[in-house]
N, C-alpha and C positions, 0 to 999 in steps of 0.2 A: 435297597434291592427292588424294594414295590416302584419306585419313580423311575431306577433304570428297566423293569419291566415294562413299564406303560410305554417309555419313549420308543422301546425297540417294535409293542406293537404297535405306536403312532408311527413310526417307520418303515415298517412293514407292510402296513395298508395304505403309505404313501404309495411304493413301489409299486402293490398291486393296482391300486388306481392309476401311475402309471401308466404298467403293463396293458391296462384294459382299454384305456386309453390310445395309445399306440395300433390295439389291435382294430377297435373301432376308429378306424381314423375317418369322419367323413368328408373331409377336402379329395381322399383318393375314393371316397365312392363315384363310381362310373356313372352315368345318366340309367337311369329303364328302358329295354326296349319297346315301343309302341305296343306292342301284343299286350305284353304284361301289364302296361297303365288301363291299355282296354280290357283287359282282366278285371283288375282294381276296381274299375267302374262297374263292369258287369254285377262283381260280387254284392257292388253299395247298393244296386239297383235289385238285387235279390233278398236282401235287406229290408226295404222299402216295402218291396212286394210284403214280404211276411210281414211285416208291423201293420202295414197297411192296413192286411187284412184278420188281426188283430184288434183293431181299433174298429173298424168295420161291423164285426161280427157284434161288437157291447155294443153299441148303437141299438136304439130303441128305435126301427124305421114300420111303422104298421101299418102304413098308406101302399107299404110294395110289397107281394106277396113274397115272401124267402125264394118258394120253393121255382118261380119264373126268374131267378136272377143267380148266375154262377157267381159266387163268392173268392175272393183273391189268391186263400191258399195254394196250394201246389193242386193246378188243378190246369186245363190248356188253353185258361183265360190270362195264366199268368204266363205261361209260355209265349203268347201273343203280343202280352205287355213287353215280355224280354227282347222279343223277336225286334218290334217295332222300334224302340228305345234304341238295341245295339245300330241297325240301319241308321238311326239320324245323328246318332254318335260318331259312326264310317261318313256319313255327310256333311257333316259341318265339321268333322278332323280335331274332336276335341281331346283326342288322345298324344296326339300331336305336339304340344306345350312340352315344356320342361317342368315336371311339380313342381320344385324347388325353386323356381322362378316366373310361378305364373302370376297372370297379373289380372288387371280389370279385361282384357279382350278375353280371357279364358273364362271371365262367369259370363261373360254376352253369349258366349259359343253354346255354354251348358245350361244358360236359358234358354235359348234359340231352340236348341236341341230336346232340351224338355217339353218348352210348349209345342215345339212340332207333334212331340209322342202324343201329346194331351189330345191334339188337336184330330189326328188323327184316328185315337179311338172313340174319343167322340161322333166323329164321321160313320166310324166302323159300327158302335154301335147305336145308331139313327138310323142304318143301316138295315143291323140286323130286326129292329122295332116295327122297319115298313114291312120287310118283308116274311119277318118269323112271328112276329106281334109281342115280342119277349124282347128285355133289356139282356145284354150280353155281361153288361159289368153294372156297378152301382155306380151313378154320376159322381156321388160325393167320395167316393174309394178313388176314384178318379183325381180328383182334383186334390185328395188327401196324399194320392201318389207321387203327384207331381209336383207340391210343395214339400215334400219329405224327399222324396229322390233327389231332387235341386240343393235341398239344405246341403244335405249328407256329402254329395260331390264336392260344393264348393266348400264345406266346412272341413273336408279330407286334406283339400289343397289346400287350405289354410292354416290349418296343421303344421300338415308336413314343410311349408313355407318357415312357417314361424318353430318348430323344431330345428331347420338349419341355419335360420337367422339365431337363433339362441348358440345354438353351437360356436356360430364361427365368431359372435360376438365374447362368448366364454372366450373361445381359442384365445382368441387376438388383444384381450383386454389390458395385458400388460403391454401391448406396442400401442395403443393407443393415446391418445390425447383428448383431454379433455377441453374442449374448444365452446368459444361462444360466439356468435355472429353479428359484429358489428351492421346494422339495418335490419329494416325489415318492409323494404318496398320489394319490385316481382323478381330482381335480381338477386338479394337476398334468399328469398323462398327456392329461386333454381337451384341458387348452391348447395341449401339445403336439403332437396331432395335428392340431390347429387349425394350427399355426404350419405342418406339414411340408407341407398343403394349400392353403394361404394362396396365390392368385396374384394380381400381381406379391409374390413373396416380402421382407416388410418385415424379417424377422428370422431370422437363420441359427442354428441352435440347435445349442449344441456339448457341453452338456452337464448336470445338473442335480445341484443341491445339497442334501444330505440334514444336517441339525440330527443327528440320533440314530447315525448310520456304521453303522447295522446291516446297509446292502447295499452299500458301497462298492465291493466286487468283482464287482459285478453291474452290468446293463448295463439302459437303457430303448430300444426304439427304436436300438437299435444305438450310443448314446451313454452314455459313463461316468458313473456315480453317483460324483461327491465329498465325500465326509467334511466339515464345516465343521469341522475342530481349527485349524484356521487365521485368522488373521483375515480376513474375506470380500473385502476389496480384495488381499489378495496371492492368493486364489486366482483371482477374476477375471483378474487381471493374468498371472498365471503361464496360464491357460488362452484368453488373447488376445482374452476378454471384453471389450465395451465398455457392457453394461446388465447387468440383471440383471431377470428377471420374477418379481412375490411372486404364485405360485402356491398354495400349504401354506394349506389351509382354518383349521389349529390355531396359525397365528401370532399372538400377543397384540399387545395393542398397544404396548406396552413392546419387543419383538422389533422391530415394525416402525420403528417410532421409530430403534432402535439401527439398522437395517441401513441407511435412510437418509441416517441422520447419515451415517454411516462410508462410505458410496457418496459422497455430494455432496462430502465431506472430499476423497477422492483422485479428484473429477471421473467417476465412475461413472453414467451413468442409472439411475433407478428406474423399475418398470412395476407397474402393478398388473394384476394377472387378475380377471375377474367369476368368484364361487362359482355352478358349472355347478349344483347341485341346487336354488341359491333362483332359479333362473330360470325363469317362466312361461310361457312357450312357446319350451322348447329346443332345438325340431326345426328351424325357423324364425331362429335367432339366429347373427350369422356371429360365432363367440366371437373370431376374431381381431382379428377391427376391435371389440372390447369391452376388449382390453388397450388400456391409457392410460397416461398420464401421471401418477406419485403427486402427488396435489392438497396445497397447505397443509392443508386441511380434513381430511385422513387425518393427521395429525401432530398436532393436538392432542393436550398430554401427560394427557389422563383417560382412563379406561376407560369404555366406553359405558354408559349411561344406560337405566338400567332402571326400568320404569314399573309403576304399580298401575291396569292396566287396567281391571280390576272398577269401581275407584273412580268413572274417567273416564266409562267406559260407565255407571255409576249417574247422572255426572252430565248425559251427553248425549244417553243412547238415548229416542230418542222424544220429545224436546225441543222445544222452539222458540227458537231459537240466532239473534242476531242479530251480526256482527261490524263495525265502525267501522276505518276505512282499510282495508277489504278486499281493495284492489286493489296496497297496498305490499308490502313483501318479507315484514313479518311478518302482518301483518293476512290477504293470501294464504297463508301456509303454513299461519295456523291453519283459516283455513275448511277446507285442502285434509283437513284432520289431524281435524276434527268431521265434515267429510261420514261418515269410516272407522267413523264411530261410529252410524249411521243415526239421525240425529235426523230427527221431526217436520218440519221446516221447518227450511232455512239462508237467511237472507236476509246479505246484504252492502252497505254502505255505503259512497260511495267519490265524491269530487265529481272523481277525475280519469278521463274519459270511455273514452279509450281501454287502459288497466290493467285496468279495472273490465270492459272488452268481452273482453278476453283471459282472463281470471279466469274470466267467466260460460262463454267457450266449452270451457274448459280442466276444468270442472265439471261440464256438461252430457254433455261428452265421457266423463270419466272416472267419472262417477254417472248414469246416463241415468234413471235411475228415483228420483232424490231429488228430493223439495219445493223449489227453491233459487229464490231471487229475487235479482238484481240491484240495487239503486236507488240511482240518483246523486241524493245531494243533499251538503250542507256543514256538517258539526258546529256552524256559528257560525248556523245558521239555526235557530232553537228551535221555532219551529213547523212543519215541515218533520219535523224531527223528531219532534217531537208526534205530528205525520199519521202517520207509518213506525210508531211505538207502538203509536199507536191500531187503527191493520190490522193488524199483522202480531204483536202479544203476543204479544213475546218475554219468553221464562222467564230466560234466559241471554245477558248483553251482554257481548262480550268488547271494549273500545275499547282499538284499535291507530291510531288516528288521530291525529297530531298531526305539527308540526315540527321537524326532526329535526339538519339542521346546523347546526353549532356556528357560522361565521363568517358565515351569512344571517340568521342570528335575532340577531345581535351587531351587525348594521347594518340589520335590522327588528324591533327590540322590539314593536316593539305587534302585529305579525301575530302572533308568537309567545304574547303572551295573548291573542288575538282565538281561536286556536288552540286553543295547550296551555293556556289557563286554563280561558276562556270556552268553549271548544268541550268540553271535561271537564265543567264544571256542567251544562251542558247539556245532553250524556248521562245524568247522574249524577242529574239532577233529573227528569229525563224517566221514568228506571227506577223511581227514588221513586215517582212519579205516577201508573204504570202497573202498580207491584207487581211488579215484576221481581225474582225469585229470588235472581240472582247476576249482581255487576256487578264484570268483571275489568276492575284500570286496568293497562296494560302502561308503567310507568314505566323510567327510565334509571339506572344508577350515576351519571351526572352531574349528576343532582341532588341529590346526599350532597356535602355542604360544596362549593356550586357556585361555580365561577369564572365564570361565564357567563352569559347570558340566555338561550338556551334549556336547561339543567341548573335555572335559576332558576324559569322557568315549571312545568317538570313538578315541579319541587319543592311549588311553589304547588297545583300539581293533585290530589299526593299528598294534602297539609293538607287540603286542602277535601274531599277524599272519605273521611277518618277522622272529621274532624268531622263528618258528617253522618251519617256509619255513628253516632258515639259520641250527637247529639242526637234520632236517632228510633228507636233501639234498643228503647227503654223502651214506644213506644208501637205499640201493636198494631192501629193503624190500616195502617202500614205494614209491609210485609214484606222488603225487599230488605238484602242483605248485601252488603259492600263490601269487596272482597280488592284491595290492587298488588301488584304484581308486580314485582321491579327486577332488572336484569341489566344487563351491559355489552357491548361494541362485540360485535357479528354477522358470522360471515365471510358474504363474498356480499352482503351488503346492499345495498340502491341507496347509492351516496353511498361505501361502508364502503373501507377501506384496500386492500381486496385485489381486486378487483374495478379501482380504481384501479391499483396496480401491474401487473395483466395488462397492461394497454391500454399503459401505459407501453415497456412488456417488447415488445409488439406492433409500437411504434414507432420500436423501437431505443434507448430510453432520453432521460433519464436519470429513475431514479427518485429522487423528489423525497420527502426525511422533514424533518418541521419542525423536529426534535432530536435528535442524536443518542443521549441519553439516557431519549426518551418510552420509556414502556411502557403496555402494554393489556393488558386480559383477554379473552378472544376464546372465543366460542361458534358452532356453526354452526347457521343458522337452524331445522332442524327439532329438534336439542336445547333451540333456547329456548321455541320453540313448545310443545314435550311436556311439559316442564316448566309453562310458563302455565296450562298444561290441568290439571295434576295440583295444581297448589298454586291454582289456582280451588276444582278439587273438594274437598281438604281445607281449605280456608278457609271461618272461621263468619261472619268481619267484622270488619273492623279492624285483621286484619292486614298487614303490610308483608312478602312475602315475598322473600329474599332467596336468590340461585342460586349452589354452588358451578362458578366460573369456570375451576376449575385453576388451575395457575401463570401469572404475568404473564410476558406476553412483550414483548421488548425491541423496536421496531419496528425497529429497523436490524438485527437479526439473521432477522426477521422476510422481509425486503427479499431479504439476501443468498440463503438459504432458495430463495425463490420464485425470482431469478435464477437457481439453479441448481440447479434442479427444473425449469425452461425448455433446462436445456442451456446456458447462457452461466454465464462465470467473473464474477463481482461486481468491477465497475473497473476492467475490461479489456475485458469486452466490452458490459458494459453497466455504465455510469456511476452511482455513490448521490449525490446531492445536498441537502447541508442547505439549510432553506430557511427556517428559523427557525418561532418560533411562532406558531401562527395568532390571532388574538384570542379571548379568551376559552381558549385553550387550556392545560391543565397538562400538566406532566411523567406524572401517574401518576392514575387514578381510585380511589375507595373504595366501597367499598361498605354502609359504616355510617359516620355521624359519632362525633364524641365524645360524643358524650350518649345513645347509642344502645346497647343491647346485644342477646344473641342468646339465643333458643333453639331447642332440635331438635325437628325432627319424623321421624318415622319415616324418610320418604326422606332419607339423609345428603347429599343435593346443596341440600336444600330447610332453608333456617333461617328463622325470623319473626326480626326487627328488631322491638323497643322503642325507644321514642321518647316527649318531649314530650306531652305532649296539650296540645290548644287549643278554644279557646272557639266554639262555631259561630257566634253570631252575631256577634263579633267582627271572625272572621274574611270571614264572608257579607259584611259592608260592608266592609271593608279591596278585597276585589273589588270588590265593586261602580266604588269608588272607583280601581281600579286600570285597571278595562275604561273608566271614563268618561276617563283619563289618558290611555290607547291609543287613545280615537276622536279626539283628537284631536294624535296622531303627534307628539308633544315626548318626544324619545327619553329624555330625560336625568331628565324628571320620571315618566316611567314603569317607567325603570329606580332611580330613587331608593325609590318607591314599592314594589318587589319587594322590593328591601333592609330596606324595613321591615317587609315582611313575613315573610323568612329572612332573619334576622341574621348568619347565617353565610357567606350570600353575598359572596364577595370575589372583584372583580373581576381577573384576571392577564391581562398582554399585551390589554390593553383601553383605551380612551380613557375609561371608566367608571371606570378606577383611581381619579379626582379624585374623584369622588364619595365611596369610600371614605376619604381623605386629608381630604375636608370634617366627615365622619361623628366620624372619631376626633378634629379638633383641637375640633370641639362640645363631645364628650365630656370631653375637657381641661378646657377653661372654664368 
């Protein structure tokens, strides 16, 4: 009975602390209004007076006679002092502030303000000495005021500051996190002070990790510098860490890599800080709500990608730049990446209406003084395009246009050469026509030894724009050079993997892989774009250029990765599901065939691909014959048809397989 008694009053007095709680809330207390803080003040400053002259009076002073000096009490020497004091207080607006958020310009004001009063009745009574022959106040009551009135003000607001920082620290304690800050150079300390500022407080900062141990005995911010000799999960651990924020301007990407691995290893957050000096308008930027979450796109195993901007700018300043799919993931970032370049004129091609509306506004926005043009129409419309040529001669065609999943174009072949064949010639013959500079094809690895129909089609696109680079080369009628471009899967992309597992992750799972053994090579969308740019400009014609990918990564470690860089443990709290392969799908892409070989060019990410050569006109009918197959939607004689045109295509996890099973028992007999 006595322990159910005690529980129900430890229950009891929960409620009421509760209740009391609730009723004091001070998130919803309103601000003061200015009278009343000048109240506030008034009252500290009458205060002052009385102690003042308290202290005043015990003073043993026997050089001044008492009875020629008015003493501080309530008397209309103190009225004088108040008088004075309130005016320089209305002068310098130190009522003005917010308590609860005042800062160092708030004790300038209220010393400013102070020493004026000083300064003042000093005057007054030097004053009154010349000409009454009597001191009005005591000099030392004086300056005893003015060090006590100043204490008392700014030790009010200090208070009361640090009474609401305790609160909203109480409030928030369970949503917070207990964080450490990887650095400790001047981008570190910003973030830092960012975080001490931060209200509602998202993260409790206990301490900050130094790579070099040169100040471990030293302190930031009242908190310890730790040594990294450690591995960084037992110091987090040992110091009741549960993230960690990569602050350190001079972290490699090799560093960072490591410190994530080995956080997500023993369930640690990662955070990333924004670099405070490459920010554009600093003053304006809340850096705490700028720390995030470390993206998959930060972990790619390359070092960043460094460009021959001279080249680019040679090949786009002041241009006439036309781009095709403008409004998709790549087609967009290159327009975003030539605007940088102040070309002549950017026009954009794009038949999907609302992409294409967000693009224009997103360019206008961020070029308000560039040539740009919009215009929807549809790469399969050759005259359409003609028109676009004909007005707007463009110097420079970058085509990012074409169809792009693997399992829609594997049960729409024909759209897929209506597209990626027919919609390529089209461009390709168009730039011919019009004397076009330079015609970038932005191709796939999945056209290297395709499994697939759309890997097959672009394959086909690639063919026909070599061949027609290598059939009018000779002839000086024509002028256009013809560079592709090929790379493999993009993070972010419409459609692309990871973008997919967010939403997944979003939903509570499960995330779905087709194999546990696929792998991919992954770029993020603006390194592929800089690259297209760069291996455009150094491209004469003809070549195939090919982009170092980095290491392949495994998509199921890939999956777990991303799980828990969300915060969730992989299969406990969010589910991986095999879900086999999709059609048309392989284990692993390439990026050269067998018959293909490489050389370097200056940028070591950038290599040209040798290959075959083929006959143009050959090849020109073999299309022809392939586009008159596609109008009329016989999936199987369209996709036989590709096949004779890449022999190497072989179809996997596809209903197409027969066809290659028909192929080889031919070849038998």
């Amino acid at each position: 009975m006595k322990v159910l008694n005690s529980r129900r009053i430890k229950e009891a007095l929960k409620q009421v602390l509760k209740s009391s709680k609730k009723r004091i809330d001070f998130k919803n207390i309103g601000y003061l209004p200015r009278w009343l803080i000048l109240c506030f003040d008034m009252f500290i400053c009458c205060v002052a007076v009385i102690l003042t002259s308290v202290i005043v009076k015990n003073i043993n002073i026997s050089d001044i006679n008492p009875s020629s000096v008015s003493y501080f009490g309530i008397s209309p020497t103190s009225g004088l002092i108040l008088i004075t004091n309130l005016l320089f207080f209305i002068f310098f607006r130190t009522y003005a502030g917010l308590i609860r958020h005042s800062t160092f310009i708030d004790a300038i004001k209220f010393f400013l303000a102070s020493l004026a009063t000083l300064i003042t009745l000093l005057i007054v009574n030097s004053s009154h000495l010349m000409f009454r022959g009597s001191n009005l106040f005591l000099i030392p009551g004086l300056f005893i005021y003015f060090a006590m009135s100043f204490s008392f003000l700014l030790l009010f607001r200090v208070l009361v500051k640090q009474v609401f920082e305790a609160y909203f620290d109480y409030a928030t304690k369970e949503d917070q996190i207990n964080v450490m800050i990887y650095g400790i150079d001047s981008n570190a300390i910003a973030i830092s002070n960012a975080l001490k500022v931060e209200r509602p407080m998202r993260y409790k900062l206990i301490g900050f990790i130094d790579k070099k141990g040169k100040n471990q005995s030293k302190e930031i911010l009242g908190l310890p510098i730790i040594h990294l000799k450690r591995k960084l999960s037992v110091i987090l651990r040992a110091h009741g860490a549960n993230a960690i924020i990569l602050a350190d301007k001079s972290i490699t990407q090799e560093e960072r890599i490591k410190i994530v691995d080995e956080c997500l290893e023993h369930n640690f957050k990662v955070f990333r800080a924004p670099i405070v000096s490459d920010m554009e308008d600093k003053e304006n930027v809340n850096l705490a709500q700028q720390i995030q979450n470390v993206q998959i796109e930060d972990l790619l195993e390359r070092e960043p990608i460094v460009l021959n901007n001279k080249l680019i700018a040679k090949e786009l300043y002041n241009r006439r730049i036309l781009v095709t799919g403008g409004a998709g993931s790549i087609g967009s970032e290159i327009a975003r990446q030539v605007a940088n370049y102040n070309p002549e004129k950017l026009i954009i091609v794009d038949q999907a209406e609302t992409p294409l509306y967000q693009i224009q506004m997103e360019i206008k926005s961020n070029f308000p003084d560039l040539n740009f043009e919009a215009v929807i129409a549809d790469v399969r419309d050759k005259d359409k395009l003609d028109n676009i040529f004909a007005i707007h001669k463009p110097q420079v065609v970058y085509h990012a246009a074409a169809y792009k999943h693997v399992p829609l174009m594997e049960d729409n072949p024909s759209q897929a050469i209506f597209v990626n064949v027919m919609g390529t010639k089209n461009v390709a013959d168009c730039s011919l026509k019009h004397k076009v500079e330079k015609f970038v094809l932005v191709s796939t690895d999945k056209a290297v030894n395709p499994s697939n129909v759309m890997g097959a089609s672009k394959r086909i696109a690639e063919i026909y724009v070599q061949t027609l680079q290598e059939a009018f080369k000779k002839d000086t009628r024509y002028t256009t050079n013809y560079v592709t471009t090929r790379f493999g899967n993009v993070l972010g992309s419409n459609g692309s993997v990871v973008p997919l597992f967010k939403r997944q992750i979003a939903e509570g799972g499960p995330l779905t892989i087709t194999h546990p053994d696929i792998i991919r090579y992954f770029m993020t969308i603006p390194e592929a774009c800089q690259l297209v740019l760069e291996a455009g400009a150094m491209g004469h014609g003809g070549e195939i250029y090919i982009f170092d990918m980095g290491e392949a990564v495994k998509i199921i470690d890939l999956a777990k990765k991303i799980i828990k860089l969300a915060g969730f443990v992989p299969d406990k709290d969010i589910e991986i599901k095999i879900i086999g392969l999709r059609p048309g799908e392989k284990l692993y892409e390439e990026l050269l065939n067998d018959k293909s070989t490489t050389l370097p060019t200056y940028n070591d990410k950038i290599m040209i691909a040798r290959g075959e050569m083929y006959d143009f006109e050959e090849i020109k009918n073999k299309i022809a014959e392939l586009i008159t197959s596609a109008s009329l939607f016989d999936k199987e004689e369209v996709v036989k048809k590709m096949k004779a045109l890449v022999p190497e295509y072989k179809s996997m996890n596809s209903c197409y397989e027969k066809l290659d099973k028909k192929q080889k028992e031919e070849v038998i007999k």
